[in-house]
C-alpha positions, 0 to 999 in steps of 0.5 A: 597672285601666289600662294605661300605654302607650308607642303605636307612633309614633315622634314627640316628641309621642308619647313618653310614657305614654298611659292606657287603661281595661282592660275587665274580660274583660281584667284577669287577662290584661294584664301589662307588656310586653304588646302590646296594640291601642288607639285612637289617635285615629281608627286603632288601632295597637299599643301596649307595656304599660309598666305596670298602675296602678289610678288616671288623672289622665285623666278620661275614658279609651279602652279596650284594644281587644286584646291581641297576646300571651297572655305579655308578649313583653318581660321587666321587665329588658328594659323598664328596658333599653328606657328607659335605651336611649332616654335614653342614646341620645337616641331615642324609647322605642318605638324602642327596643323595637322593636329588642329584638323580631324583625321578625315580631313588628311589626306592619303595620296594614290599612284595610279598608271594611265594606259596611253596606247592600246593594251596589246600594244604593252608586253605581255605580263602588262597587257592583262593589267589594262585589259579591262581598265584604262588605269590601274591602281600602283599597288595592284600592279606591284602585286600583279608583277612581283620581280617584273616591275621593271617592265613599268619602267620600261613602258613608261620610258616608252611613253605607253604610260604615265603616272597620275597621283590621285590625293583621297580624303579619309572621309566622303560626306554622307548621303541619303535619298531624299524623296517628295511627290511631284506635284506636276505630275498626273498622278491618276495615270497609276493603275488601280490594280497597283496597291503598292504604288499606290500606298507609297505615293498616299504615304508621301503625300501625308507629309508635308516635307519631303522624307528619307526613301528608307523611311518610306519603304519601311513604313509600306514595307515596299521594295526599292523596285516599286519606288524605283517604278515611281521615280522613272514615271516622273511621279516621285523625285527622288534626289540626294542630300547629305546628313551628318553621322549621329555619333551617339547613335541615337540617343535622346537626353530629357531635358534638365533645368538649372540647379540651384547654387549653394553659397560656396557655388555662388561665391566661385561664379560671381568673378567668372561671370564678370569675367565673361561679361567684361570679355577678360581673358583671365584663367581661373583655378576652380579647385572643389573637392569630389562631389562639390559641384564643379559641373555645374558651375560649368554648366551654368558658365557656359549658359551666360556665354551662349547669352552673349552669341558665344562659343565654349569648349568644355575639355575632359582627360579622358574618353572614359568620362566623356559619355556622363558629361555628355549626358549632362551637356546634351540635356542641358543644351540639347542640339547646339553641342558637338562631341569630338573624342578619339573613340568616334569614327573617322566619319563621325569626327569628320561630320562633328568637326563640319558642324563646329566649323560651320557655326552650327554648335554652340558648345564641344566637349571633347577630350585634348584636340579639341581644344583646337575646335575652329570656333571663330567668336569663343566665350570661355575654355574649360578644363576639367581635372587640369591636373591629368597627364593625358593633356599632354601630347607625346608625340609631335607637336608634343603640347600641352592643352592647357598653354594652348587653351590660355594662348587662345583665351588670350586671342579671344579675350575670354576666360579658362576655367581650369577645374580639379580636386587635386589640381597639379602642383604647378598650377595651384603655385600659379594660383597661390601666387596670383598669376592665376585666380583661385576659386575653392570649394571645400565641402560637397553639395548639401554639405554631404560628409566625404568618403571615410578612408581606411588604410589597410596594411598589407604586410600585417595582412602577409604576416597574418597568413592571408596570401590573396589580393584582397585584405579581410577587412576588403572582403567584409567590406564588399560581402556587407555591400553584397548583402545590402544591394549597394555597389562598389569600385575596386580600382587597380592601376594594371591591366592584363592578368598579372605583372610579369612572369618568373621561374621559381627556381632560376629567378628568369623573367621573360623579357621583350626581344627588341624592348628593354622590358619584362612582358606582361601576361594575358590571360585571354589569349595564353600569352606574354605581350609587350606593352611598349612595341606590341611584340607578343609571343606563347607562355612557356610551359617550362623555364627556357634557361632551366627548364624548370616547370615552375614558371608562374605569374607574379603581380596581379592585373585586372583580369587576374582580379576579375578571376580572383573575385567570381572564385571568393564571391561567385554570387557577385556580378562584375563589370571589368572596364581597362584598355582590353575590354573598352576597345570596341565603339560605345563600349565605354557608354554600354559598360557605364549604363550597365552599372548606372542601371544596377546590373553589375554590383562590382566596378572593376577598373584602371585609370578610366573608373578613377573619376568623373563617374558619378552613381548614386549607389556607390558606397564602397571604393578599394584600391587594391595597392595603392602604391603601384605608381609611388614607386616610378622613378619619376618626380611626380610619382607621389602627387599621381599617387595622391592625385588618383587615390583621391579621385578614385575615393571621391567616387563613394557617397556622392548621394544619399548614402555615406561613402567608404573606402579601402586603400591597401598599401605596402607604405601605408606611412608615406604622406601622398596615402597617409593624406588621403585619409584627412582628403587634406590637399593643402598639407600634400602641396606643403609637403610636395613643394619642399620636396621639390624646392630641395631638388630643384624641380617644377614648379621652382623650375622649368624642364626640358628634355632631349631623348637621342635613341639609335639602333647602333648604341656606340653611335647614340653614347657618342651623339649624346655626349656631343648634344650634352657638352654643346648645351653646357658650353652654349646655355648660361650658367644657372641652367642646369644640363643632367646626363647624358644617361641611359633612359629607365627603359633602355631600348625600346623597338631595336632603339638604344636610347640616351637622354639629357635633362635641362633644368632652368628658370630663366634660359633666353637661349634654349630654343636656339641651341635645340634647334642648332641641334637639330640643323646640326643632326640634319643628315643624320636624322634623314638619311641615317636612323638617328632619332632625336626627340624634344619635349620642352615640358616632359610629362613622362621620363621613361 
């Protein structure tokens, strides 16, 4: 029999089947989409079974070295998914099967140097390598050795070693010790002098089943010694036994029933209820302003699919909002729901992603990849907040979550829920249109009125003298709350202290050395960050090009904020949640549970407080500039600025007490702030869909974007105007070809970087024409430092 392989190397060359011989020893074992261990030329590296032929046009065939897994770790459907990801996506197969496994589960491939002969048979710089130790690990012999390598190559020309490659899995399975007594066993033998033994095994045999060696020891306060004394006796067995990672470390959720539906909720579950019953692949917009009950809905679907032995993927944008929606599935459906979120371990995804794949969960909730859960028999997808970027996947394959949720609904033939108070302009025209079923609910639950929103403009409060971040009215607003024991949000789009830095006096603004960029500041460790490449360097005490002192920070981030806020309200307690204060594990939960539990009165955050959250004392949001996104030279800048104002203000009033808030804004006439006070979506997307419809962008048209970037710039303007007049003499008349330009940010890492836009509505040839592109760049991306990157559905243009 033989395998057909796609081999874990990422490259043009390599994207396509490679045949290998299955020893007999092997034949029964080997299924699609297995991970198996094959010789590729002089390495051996992981490969994933495709399928299982009996016949090769190859004439002479390598055999399957091993297999990585007793089951197949990719299921047929997720196959078919994986090869209709790399065509639609342009990228290679193996990428895109990669992304559907937990990092666990790839694999990192070890040299290491057999010694054949004796060890004072070597010369002598080797010989101390192999004293102790028949092998040896290649990095440590490349330490040990420096400029002598080449006494390696020497050595095994010679045949005194040889090279074994060693393929390592990221994550071991956990093991306990398990322990009972043995009942065959003549326990009366222990002397009665020895108490301690004698409280273990009194211990043990009070429970029926057995029990986790460190429980016992720590209930008798016993050494392992003792123990250890019992299970040489043959009085205790002791044996391993493998537990899963717990990953949210041990907490216990009381159980909650079932709410009772309002009307409107009511209404928006009967067609989703047929839809499950009917087993209909259908997707559904649930489009419900903030505090409508969305979650609920969800909840109480996913209940009808468990009904039916079904599965569900409840999907959410970000790790930030995970721990409250894990909150309310935990105690709604206790055990039978797995999380999968990037801010877990590399073991305790590993251990979740088992539990889902042997059928021992019943629900997931996760953020982007885990949509691609390897559920076998799935009853309904969710996604929640649809409309947020963070489903979209930036590097390869670069997806979209929500095309692959509808592609999987399909195979499944089950329903998509797409849920948002705001949903994307793109999806509400699908729903407005009827390729999509539009499900509203326009008022919150028990008909609570929204938050009131007033918009505060900031060059009045300029011209009024007032120079700080914070408007009067703001600074009355968050003292009245003080004064009350209410809570409030304060929002700003930035992390860091501030912005950027410049010299009062020559206008310089330290820039990235190897990105086209300003550098941000930060306040904690005194210095200048590049947020693109990571290069950071000391803050200047004066002007490197006037050496003027006056060198200051302008803009301000949510540490310059925090400061701002403990100097005017030092009584006020702060909680700051941004990329810089979360980066630790369980830290999104502690900061979360500290303000659920009343010990911060203010909120201050980034993207990750805008939504989901969902506490019964908010009663204030303020958005400190409202328009930081407006102003990006991107299409949908004004509907992400609509989007997150919004979401964040939804955050107010959500329970007994009426909701304010304060949107600080420097084009406080603009129609995406100027909504949001009347919470009037339907006259933004009126608005929005003729902006779009004059220049021609989604949802009128389809995109797609190539970026060629290059350290050597004369190279990459030449290559662009090469790839641009290629796709105008190939693509059809209507499709539109932009560029090439030079990116918004130029140069990033060292790389000069130039793109083409494509705009189109119907281009049958365009999948072709990138990857003839592509083939026809084959050299120059290998073996040169050309880059060329697609993305067929850009989210971000930077």
């Amino acid at each position: 029999m033989i395998a057909r392989t796609i081999v874990d190397v990422p490259a043009a060359q390599t994207d396509r089947l490679f045949d290998y011989l299955i020893p007999a020893h092997l034949e029964q074992i080997i299924q699609p989409g297995m991970r198996i261990i094959v010789p590729f030329g002089p390495r051996q590296i992981q490969g994933f079974v495709i399928e299982v032929t009996a016949t090769s046009d190859v004439p002479k065939l390598k055999s399957v070295q091993e297999v990585l897994d007793p089951v197949p770790v990719l299921t047929s459907e997720l196959l078919q998914l994986g090869r209709w990801l790399a065509h639609t996506t342009i990228c290679f197969q193996i990428s895109a099967f990669q992304v559907m496994l937990p990092a666990a589960l790839k694999t990192s491939v070890m040299k290491e140097l057999h010694l054949l002969v004796a060890h004072r048979e070597l010369e002598m710089p080797l010989q101390p390598l192999f004293q102790q130790n028949k092998k040896v690990l290649w990095k440590d012999a490349v330490d040990h050795l420096g400029s002598q390598l080449g006494l390696v190559r020497k050595a095994l020309d010679a045949g005194q070693l040889v090279v074994h490659y060693v393929v390592k899995e990221k994550a071991k399975k956990k093991m306990e010790k398990w322990v009972k007594v043995n009942k065959e066993a003549d326990l009366t033998s222990i002397k009665s002098s020895a108490h301690k033994q004698l409280e273990i095994i009194h211990f043990i045999e009070q429970k029926a089943e057995p029990i986790r060696s460190q429980e016992v020891l720590t209930a008798t306060q016993s050494t392992r010694a003792v123990l250890k004394s019992l299970i040489e006796k043959k009085l205790v067995l002791e044996w391993d036994q493998e537990t899963y990672r717990d990953p949210l470390q041990g907490v216990r959720y009381k159980p909650s029933p079932p709410l009772p539906f309002t009307d409107e909720q009511q209404q928006a579950f009967i067609p989703l209820k047929k839809a499950i019953v009917d087993k209909r692949s259908e997707t559904f917009l649930l489009h419900g302003v903030t505090g409508s009950g969305k979650t609920e809905i969800y909840l109480q679907a996913i209940d009808e699919v468990m009904k039916q032995g079904k599965e569900a993927i409840m999907l959410v944008p970000e790790i930030s909002l995970t721990p409250q929606i894990v909150s309310r599935f935990k105690s709604r459906f206790g055990e039978e729901v797995a999380v999968m979120h990037s801010g877990l371990s590399v073991g305790e995804k590993y251990d979740e992603w088992r539990r889902i794949h042997r059928s021992e969960v019943k629900v997931v909730v996760g953020a982007r990849s885990a949509v691609f859960a390897p559920f076998s028999n799935l009853g309904l997808i969710i996604m929640d907040e649809e409309h947020e970027t963070s489903y979209k996947q930036e590097d390869m394959p670069r997806y979209h979550t929500k095309e692959v949720a509808i592609k999987r609904s399909v195979h499944h033939q089950c329903p998509v829920i797409l849920g948002s108070a705001t949903p994307s302009l793109e999806t509400f025209a699908r729903a407005q249109k009827g390729v999509y079923t539009l499900l509203s609910l326009k008022h919150r639950v028990n008909n609570r009125p929204m938050p009131t929103v007033d918009i505060v403009d900031m060059r009045e409060e300029l011209r009024a003298g007032n120079r700080s971040m914070f408007s009067v009215s703001l600074m009355e607003a968050l003292k009245r709350r003080l004064e009350l024991g209410e809570q409030s949000v304060l929002f700003l789009n930035r992390r860091g202290y501030s912005t950027f830095v410049m010299c009062r006096d020559c206008g310089y603004v330290p820039q990235c050395e190897h990105c086209d960029i300003s550098l941000t500041y930060h306040r904690s460790n005194h210095s200048l960050k590049c947020h693109y490449c990571g290069h950071e360097e000391t803050m200047p005490v004066e002007c490197p090009e006037c050496t003027s002192e006056h060198i200051r920070f302008f803009g301000s981030g949510t540490q310059k904020v925090e400061e701002e806020l403990t100097r005017v309200l030092p009584e006020a307690r702060v909680i700051r949640m941004d990329v810089d204060t979360t980066r630790t594990k369980g830290s999104h939960q502690r900061l979360l549970d500290a303000f659920g539990n009343g010990d911060a009165d203010i909120l201050l955050g980034t993207q990750m407080i805008a939504k989901g959250l969902d506490f019964p004392n908010i009663t204030l949001v303020g958005v400190l500039a409202a328009d930081t996104m407006l102003h990006i030279p991107d299409f949908r800048s004004a509907e992400r600025t609509f989007q997150v104002l919004e979401q964040v203000s939804g955050r107010a009033g959500r329970h007994q007490r009426p909701g304010e808030v304060l949107l600080q804004s420097y084009t406080p006439e603009h129609y995406s702030i100027e909504l949001v006070k009347s919470h009037d979506y339907d006259t933004f997307y009126q608005m929005e869909m003729r902006q779009r419809k004059a220049a021609e962008y989604p949802p009128y048209r389809y995109m797609a974007l190539v970026t060629i970037s290059d350290p050597d710039l004369p190279n990459v303007i030449q290559k662009a105007q090469k790839i641009s007049d290629y796709l105008k003499s190939t693509l059809g008349s209507e499709t539109v070809i932009l560029g090439p330009v030079v990116s918004p940010i130029a140069r990033i890492k060292d790389r000069y970087r130039y793109q083409c836009m494509i705009k189109y509505k119907n281009e049958p040839r365009l999948t072709e024409a990138l990857q003839q592109i592509l083939q026809h760049y084959l050299r120059d991306t290998t073996q040169g430092k050309l880059q060329i990157s697609l993305d067929m559905h850009p989210y971000f243009f930077m």
